[in-house]
MIDOSE-1310 file (N, C-alpha, C; in nm, 2 decimals, decimal comma, always signed):
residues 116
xxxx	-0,09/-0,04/-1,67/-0,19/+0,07/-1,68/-0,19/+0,15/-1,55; -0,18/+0,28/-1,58/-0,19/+0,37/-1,44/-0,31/+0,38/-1,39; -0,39/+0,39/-1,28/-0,47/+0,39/-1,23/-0,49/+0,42/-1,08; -0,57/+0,46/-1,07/-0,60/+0,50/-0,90/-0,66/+0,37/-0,87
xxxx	-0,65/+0,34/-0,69/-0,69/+0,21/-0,63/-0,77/+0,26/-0,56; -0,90/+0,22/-0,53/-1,02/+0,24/-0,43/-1,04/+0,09/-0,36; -1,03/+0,13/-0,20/-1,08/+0,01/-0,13/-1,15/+0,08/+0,02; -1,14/-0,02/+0,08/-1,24/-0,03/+0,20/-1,40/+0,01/+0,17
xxxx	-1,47/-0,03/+0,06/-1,59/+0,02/+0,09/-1,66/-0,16/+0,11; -1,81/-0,16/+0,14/-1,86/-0,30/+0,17/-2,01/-0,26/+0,24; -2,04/-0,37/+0,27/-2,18/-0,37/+0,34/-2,20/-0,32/+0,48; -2,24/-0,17/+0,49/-2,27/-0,10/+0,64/-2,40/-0,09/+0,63
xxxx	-2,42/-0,04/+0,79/-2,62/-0,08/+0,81/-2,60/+0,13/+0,80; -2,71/+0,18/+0,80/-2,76/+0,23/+0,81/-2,73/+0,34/+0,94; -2,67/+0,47/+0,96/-2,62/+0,50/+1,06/-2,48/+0,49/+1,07; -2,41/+0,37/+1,00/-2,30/+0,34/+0,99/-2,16/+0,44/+1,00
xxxx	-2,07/+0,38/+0,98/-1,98/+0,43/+0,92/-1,83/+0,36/+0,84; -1,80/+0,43/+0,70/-1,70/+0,33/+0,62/-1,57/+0,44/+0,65; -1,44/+0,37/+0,61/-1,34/+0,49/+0,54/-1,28/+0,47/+0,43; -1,32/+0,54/+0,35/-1,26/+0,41/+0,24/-1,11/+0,55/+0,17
xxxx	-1,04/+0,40/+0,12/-0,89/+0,49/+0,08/-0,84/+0,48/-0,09; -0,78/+0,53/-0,14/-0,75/+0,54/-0,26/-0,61/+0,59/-0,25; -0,53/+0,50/-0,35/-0,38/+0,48/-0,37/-0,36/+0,57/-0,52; -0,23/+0,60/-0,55/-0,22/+0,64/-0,67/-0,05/+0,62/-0,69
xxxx	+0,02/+0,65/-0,84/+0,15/+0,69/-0,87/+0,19/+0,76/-0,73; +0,29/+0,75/-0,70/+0,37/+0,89/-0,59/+0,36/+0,98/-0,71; +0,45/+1,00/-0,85/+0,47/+1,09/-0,96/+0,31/+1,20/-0,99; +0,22/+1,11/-0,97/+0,12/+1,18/-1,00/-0,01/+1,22/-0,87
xxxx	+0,04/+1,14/-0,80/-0,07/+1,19/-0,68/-0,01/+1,31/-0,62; +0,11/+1,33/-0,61/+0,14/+1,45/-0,51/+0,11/+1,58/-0,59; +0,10/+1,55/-0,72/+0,09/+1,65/-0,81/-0,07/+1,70/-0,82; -0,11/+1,64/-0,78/-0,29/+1,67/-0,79/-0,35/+1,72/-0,63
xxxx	-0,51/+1,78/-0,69/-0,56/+1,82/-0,59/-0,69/+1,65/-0,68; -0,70/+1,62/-0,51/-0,74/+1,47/-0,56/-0,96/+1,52/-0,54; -1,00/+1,43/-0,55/-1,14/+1,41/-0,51/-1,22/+1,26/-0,52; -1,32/+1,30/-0,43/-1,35/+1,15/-0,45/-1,51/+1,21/-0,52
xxxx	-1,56/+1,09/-0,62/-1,68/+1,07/-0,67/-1,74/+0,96/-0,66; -1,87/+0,97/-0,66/-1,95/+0,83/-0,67/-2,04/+0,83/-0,78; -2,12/+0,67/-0,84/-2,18/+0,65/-0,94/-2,28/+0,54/-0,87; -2,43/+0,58/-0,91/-2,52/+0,45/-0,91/-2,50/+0,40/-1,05
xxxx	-2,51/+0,29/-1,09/-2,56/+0,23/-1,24/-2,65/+0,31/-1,30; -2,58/+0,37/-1,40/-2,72/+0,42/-1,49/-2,77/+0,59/-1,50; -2,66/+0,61/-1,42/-2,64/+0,79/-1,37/-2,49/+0,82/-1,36; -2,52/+0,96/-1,35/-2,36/+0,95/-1,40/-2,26/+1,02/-1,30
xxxx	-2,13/+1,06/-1,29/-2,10/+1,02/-1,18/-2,06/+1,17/-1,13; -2,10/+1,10/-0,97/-2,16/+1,26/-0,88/-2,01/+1,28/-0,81; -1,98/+1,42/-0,80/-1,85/+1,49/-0,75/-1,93/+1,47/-0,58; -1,83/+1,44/-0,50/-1,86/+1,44/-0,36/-1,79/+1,56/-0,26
xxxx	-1,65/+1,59/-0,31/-1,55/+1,64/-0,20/-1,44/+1,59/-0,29; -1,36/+1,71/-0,27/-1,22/+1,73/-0,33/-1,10/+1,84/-0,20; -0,95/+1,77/-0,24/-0,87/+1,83/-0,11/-0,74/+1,88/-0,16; -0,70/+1,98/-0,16/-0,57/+2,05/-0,22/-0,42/+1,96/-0,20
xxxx	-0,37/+1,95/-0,34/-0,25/+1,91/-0,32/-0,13/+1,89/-0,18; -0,16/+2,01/-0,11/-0,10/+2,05/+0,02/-0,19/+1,96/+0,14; -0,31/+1,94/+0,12/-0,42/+1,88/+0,22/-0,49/+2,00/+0,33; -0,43/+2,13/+0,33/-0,53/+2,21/+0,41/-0,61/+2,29/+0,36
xxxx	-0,69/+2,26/+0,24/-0,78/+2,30/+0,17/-0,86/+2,22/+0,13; -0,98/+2,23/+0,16/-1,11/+2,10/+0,15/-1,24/+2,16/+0,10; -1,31/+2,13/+0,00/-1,46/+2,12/-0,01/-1,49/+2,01/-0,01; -1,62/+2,01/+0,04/-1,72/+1,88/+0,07/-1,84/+1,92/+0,03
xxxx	-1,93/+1,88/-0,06/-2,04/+1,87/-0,13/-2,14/+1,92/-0,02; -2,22/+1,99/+0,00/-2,33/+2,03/+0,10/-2,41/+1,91/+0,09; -2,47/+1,84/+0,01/-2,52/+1,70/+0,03/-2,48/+1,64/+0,12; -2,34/+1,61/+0,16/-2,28/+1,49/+0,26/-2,22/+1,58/+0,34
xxxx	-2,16/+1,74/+0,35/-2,12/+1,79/+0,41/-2,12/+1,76/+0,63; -2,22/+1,71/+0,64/-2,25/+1,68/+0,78/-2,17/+1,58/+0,80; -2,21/+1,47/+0,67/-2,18/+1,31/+0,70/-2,05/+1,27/+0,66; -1,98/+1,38/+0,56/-1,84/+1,29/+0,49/-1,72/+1,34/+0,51
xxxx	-1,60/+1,35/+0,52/-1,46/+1,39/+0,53/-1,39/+1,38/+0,43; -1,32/+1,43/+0,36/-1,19/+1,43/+0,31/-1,03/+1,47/+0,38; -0,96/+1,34/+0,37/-0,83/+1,38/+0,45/-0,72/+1,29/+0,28; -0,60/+1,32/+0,34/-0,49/+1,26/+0,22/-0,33/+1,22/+0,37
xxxx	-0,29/+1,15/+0,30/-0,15/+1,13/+0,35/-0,09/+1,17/+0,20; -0,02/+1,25/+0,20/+0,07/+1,26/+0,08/+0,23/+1,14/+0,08; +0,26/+1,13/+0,21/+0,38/+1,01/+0,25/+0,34/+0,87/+0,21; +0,20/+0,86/+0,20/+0,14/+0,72/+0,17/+0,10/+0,75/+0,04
xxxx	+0,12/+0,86/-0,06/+0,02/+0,86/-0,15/-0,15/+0,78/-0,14; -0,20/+0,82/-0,05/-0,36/+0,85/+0,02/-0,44/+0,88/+0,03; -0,57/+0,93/-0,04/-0,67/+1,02/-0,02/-0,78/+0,93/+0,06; -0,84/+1,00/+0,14/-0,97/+0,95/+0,20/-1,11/+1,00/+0,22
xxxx	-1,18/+0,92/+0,25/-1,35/+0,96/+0,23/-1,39/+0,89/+0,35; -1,40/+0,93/+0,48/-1,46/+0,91/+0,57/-1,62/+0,91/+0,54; -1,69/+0,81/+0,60/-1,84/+0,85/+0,57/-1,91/+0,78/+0,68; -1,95/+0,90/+0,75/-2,06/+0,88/+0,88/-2,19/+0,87/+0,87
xxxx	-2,28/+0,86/+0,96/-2,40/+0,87/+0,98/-2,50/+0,84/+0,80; -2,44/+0,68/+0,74/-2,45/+0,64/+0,65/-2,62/+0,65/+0,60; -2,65/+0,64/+0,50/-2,78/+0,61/+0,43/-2,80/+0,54/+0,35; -2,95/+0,48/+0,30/-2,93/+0,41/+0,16/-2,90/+0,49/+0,08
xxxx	-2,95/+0,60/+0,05/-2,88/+0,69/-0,06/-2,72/+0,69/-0,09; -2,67/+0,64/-0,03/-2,52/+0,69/-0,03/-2,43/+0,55/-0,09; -2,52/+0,41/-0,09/-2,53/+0,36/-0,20/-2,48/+0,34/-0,36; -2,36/+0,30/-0,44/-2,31/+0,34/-0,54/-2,14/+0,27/-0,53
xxxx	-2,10/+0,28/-0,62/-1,97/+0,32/-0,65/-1,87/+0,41/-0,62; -1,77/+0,38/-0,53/-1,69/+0,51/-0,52/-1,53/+0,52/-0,55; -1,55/+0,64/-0,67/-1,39/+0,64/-0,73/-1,32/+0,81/-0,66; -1,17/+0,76/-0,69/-1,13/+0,87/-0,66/-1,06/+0,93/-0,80
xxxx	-1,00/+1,05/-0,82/-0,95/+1,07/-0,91/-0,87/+1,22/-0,89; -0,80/+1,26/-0,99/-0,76/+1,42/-0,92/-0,91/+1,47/-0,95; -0,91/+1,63/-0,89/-0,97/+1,73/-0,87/-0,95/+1,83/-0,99; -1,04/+1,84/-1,08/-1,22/+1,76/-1,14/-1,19/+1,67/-1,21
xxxx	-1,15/+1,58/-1,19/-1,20/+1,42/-1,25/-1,13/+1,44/-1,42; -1,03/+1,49/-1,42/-1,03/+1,51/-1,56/-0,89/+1,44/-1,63; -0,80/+1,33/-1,53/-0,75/+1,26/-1,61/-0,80/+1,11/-1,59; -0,70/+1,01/-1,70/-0,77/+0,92/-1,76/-0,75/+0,79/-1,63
xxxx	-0,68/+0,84/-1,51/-0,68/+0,68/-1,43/-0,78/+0,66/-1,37; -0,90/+0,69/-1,38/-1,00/+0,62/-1,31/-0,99/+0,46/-1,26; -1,04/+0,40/-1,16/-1,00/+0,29/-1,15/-1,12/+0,23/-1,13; -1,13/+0,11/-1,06/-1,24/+0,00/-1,11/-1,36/+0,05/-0,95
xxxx	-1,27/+0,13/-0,87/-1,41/+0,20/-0,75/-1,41/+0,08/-0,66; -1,48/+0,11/-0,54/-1,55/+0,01/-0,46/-1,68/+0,03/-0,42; -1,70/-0,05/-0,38/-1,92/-0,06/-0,38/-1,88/-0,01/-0,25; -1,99/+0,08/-0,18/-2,05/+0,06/-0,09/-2,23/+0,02/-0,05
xxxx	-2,25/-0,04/-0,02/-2,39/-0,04/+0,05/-2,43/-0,03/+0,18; -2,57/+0,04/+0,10/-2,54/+0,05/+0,28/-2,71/-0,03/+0,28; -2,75/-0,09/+0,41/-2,82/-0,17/+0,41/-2,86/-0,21/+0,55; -2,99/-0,24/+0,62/-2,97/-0,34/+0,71/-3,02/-0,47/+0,67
């Protein structure tokens, strides 16, 4: 089954900072403009920041815009979501997927919490 991989997320305090990375196909990641989203349980799932196939084109959500990054290694097939100056809000599930979310490899996400 094709699927995107989400890792590095886990338990940060408050202030913190994660980076978390997402893998894909070579065949299909270089082909996409990627993004990352997140989900609490029970709500549905929020667009954060998305980055152009090429990587020098970026939006970032004015919500997190202070606190978050989007970068990609295309050689690693790579997207990433830096996330600084953490909150409990920020709290959830985080998937990547192409840019807007509209094929089927979603993958299983990684938690982040944030917490002290």
């Amino acid at each position: 089954q094709v699927q995107f991989v989400e890792s590095g997320g886990g338990l940060v305090q408050p202030g913190g900072s994660l980076k978390l990375s997402c893998t894909g196909p070579e065949n299909i990641f270089k082909r996409f403009d990627m993004g990352w989203y997140r989900q609490v349980p029970g709500n549905e799932r929020y667009f954060l920041a998305s980055i152009a196939w090429h990587g020098t084109t970026k939006f970032i959500r004015e919500s997190v815009r202070d606190r978050f990054n989007i970068s990609r290694d295309n050689a690693k097939n790579t997207v990433y979501l830096q996330m600084d100056r953490s909150k409990s809000e920020d709290t959830a599930i985080y998937f990547c997927n192409n840019y807007p979310g509209t094929t089927d490899y979603w993958g299983q996400g990684t938690q982040v919490t944030v917490s002290s």
